[in-house]
The first five atom37 places (N, CA, C, CB, O) and aatype in JSON, in Angstrom:
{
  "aatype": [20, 20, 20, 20, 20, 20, 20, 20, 20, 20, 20, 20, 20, 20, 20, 20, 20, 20, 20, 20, 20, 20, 20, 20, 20, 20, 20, 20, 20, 20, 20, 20, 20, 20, 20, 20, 20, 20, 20, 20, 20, 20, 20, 20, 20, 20, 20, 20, 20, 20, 20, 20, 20, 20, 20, 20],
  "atom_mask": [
    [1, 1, 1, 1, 1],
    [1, 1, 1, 1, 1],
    [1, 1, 1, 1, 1],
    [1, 1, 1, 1, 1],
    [1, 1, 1, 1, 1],
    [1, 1, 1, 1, 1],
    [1, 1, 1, 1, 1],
    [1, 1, 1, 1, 1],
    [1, 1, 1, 1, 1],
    [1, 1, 1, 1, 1],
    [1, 1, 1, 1, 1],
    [1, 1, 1, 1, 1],
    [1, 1, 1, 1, 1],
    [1, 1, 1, 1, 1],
    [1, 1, 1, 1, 1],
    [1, 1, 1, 1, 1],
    [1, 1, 1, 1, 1],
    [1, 1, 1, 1, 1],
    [1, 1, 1, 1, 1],
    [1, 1, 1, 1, 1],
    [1, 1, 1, 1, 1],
    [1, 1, 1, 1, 1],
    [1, 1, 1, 1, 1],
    [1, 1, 1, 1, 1],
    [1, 1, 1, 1, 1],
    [1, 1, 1, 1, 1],
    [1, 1, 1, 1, 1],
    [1, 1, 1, 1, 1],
    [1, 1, 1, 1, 1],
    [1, 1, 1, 1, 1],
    [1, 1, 1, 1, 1],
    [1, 1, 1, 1, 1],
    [1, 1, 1, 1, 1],
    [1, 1, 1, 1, 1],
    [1, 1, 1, 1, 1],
    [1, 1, 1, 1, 1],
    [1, 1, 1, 1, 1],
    [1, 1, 1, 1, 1],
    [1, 1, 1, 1, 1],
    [1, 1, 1, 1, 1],
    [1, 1, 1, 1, 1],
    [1, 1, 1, 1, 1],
    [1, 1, 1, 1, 1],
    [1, 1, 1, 1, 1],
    [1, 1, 1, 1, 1],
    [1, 1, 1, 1, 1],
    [1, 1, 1, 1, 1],
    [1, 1, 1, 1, 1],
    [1, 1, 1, 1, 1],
    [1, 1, 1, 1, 1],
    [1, 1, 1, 1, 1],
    [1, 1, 1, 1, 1],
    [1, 1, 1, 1, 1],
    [1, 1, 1, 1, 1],
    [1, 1, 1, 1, 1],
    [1, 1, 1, 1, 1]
  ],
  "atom_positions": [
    [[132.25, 68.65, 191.16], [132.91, 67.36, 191.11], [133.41, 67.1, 189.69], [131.96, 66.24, 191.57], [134.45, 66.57, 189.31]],
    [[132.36, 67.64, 188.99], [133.03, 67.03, 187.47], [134.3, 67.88, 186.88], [131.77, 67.12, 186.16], [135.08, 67.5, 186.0]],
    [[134.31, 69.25, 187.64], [135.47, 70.24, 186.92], [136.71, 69.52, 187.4], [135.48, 72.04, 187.44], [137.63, 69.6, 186.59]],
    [[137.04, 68.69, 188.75], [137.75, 67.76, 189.19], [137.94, 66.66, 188.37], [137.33, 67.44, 190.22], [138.95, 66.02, 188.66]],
    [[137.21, 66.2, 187.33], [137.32, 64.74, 186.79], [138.62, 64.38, 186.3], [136.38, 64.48, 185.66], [138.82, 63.16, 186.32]],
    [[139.66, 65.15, 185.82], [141.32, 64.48, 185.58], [141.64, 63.94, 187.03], [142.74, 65.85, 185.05], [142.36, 62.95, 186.9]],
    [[141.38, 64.21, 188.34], [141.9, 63.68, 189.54], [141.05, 62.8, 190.22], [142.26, 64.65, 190.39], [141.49, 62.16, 191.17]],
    [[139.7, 62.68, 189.79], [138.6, 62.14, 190.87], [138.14, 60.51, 190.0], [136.93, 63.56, 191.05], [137.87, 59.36, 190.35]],
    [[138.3, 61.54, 188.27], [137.95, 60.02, 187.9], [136.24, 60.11, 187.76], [138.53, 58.76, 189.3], [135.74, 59.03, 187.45]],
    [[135.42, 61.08, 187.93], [134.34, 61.05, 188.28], [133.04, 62.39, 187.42], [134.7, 61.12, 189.81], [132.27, 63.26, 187.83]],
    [[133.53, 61.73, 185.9], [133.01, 62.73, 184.81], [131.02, 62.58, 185.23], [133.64, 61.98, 182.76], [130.78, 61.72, 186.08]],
    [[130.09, 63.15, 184.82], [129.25, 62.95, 184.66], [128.15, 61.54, 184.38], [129.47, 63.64, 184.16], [127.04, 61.39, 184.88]],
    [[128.94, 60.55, 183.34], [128.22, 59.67, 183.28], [128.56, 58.67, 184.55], [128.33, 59.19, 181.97], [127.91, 57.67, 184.87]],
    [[129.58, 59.11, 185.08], [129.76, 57.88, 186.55], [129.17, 58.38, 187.8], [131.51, 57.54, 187.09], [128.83, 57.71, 188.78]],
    [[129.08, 59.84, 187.61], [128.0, 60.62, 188.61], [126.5, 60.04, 188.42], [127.95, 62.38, 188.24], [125.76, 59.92, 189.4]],
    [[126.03, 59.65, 187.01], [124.42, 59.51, 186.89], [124.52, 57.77, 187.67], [123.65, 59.65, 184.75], [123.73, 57.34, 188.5]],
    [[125.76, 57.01, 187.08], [125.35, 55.39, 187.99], [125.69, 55.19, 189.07], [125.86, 54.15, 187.55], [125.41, 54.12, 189.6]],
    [[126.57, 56.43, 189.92], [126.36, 56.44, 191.16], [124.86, 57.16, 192.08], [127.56, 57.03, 191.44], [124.19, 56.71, 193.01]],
    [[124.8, 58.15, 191.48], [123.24, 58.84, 192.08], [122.13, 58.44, 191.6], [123.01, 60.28, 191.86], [121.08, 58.34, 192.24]],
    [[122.35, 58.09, 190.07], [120.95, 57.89, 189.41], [119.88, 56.9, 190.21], [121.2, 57.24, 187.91], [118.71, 57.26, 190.36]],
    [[120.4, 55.55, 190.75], [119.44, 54.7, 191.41], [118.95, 55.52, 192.85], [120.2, 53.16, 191.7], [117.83, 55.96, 193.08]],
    [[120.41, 55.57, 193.93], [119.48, 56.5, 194.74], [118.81, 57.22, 194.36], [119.86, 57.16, 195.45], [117.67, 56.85, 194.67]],
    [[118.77, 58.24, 193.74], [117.78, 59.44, 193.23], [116.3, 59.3, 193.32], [117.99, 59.72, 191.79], [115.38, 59.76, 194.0]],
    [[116.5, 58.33, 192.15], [115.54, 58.03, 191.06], [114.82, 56.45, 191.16], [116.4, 58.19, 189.64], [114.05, 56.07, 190.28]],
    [[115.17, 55.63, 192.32], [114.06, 54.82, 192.41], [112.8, 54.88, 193.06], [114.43, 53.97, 192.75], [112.5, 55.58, 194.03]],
    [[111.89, 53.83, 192.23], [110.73, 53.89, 192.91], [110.91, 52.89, 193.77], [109.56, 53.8, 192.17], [111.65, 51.93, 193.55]],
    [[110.14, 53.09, 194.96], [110.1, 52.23, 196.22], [109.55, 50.57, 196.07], [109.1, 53.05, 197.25], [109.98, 49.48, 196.46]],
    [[108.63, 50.92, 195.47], [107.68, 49.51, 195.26], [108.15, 48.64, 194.01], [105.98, 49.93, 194.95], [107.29, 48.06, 193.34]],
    [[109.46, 48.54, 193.71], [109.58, 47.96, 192.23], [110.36, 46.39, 192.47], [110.67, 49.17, 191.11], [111.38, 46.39, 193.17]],
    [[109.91, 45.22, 191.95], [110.74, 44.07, 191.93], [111.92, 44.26, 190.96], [109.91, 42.87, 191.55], [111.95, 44.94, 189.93]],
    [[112.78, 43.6, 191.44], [114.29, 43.67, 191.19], [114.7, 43.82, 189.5], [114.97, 42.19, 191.84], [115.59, 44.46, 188.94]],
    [[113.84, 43.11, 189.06], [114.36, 42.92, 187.6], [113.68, 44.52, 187.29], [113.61, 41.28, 186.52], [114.33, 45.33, 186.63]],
    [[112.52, 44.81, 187.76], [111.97, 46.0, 186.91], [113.48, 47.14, 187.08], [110.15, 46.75, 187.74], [114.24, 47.75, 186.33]],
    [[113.3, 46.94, 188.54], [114.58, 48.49, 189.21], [116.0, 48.21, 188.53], [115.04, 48.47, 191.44], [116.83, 49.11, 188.64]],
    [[116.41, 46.85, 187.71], [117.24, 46.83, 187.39], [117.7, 47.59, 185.69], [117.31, 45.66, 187.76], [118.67, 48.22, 185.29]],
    [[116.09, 46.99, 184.92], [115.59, 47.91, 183.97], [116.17, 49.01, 183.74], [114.51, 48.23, 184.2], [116.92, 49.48, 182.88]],
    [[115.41, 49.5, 185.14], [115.45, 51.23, 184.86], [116.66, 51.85, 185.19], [114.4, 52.07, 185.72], [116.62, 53.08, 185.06]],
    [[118.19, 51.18, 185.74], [118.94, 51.75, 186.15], [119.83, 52.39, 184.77], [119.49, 50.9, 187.15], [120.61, 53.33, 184.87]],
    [[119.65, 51.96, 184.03], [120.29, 53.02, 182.55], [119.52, 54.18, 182.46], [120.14, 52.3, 180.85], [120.14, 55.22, 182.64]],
    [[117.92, 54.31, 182.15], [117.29, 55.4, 182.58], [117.55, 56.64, 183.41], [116.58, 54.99, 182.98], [117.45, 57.82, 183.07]],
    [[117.91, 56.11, 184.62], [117.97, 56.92, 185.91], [119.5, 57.71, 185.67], [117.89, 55.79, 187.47], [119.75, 58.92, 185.68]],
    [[120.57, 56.31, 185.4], [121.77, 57.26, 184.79], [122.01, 58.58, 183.68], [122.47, 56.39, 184.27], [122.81, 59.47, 183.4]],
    [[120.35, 57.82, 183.16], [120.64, 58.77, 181.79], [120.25, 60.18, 181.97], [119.8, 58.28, 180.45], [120.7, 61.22, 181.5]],
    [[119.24, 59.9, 182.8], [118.73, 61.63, 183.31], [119.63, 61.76, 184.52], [116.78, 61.91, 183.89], [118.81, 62.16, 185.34]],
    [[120.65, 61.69, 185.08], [121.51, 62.27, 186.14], [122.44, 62.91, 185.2], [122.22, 61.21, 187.24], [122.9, 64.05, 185.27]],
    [[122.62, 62.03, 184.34], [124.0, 62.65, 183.37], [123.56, 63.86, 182.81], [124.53, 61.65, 181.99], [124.24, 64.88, 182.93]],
    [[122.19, 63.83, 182.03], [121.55, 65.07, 181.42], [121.29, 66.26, 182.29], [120.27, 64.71, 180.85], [121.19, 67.44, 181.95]],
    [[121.2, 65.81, 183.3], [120.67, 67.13, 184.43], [122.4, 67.59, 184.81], [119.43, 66.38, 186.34], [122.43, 68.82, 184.84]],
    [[123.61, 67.08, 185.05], [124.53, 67.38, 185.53], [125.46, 67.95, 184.03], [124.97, 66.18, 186.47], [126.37, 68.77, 184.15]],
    [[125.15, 67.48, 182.94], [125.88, 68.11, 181.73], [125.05, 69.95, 181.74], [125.44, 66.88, 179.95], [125.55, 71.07, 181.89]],
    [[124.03, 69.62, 181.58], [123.18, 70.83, 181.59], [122.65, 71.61, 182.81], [122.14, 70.49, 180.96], [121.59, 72.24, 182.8]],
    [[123.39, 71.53, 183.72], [123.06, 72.27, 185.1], [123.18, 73.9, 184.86], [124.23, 71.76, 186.37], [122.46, 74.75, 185.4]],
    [[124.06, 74.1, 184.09], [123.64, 75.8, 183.5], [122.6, 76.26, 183.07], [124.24, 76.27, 182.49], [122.19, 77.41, 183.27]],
    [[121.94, 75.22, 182.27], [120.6, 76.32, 181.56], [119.34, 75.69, 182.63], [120.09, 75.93, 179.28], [118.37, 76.41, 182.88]],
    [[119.47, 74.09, 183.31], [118.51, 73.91, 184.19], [118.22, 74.65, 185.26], [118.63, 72.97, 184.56], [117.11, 74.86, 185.75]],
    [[119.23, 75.02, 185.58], [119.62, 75.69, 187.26], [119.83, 76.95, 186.96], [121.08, 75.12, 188.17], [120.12, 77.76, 187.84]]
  ]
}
């Protein structure tokens, strides 16, 4: 998706705030906490999808 990003629009860091919450929430969390953590969750989607070569 990201080698697409001149046409999709859809570099890495908009991949982590679209997946990062699905991914990466916890089930049991009140709103303000899950809202917290949604920079977090982006931040490790982005890191795992910049670096999918040496992770993967």
């Amino acid at each position: 998706v990201t080698q697409n990003e001149k046409d999709n629009l859809m570099n890495a860091e908009n991949l982590g705030i679209v997946f990062g919450p699905t991914l990466m929430r916890a089930p049991d969390l009140d709103a303000m906490t899950a809202l917290n953590d949604i920079r977090y969750q982006r931040q490790v989607v982005e890191l795992l999808i910049k670096n999918e070569d040496i992770l993967f």
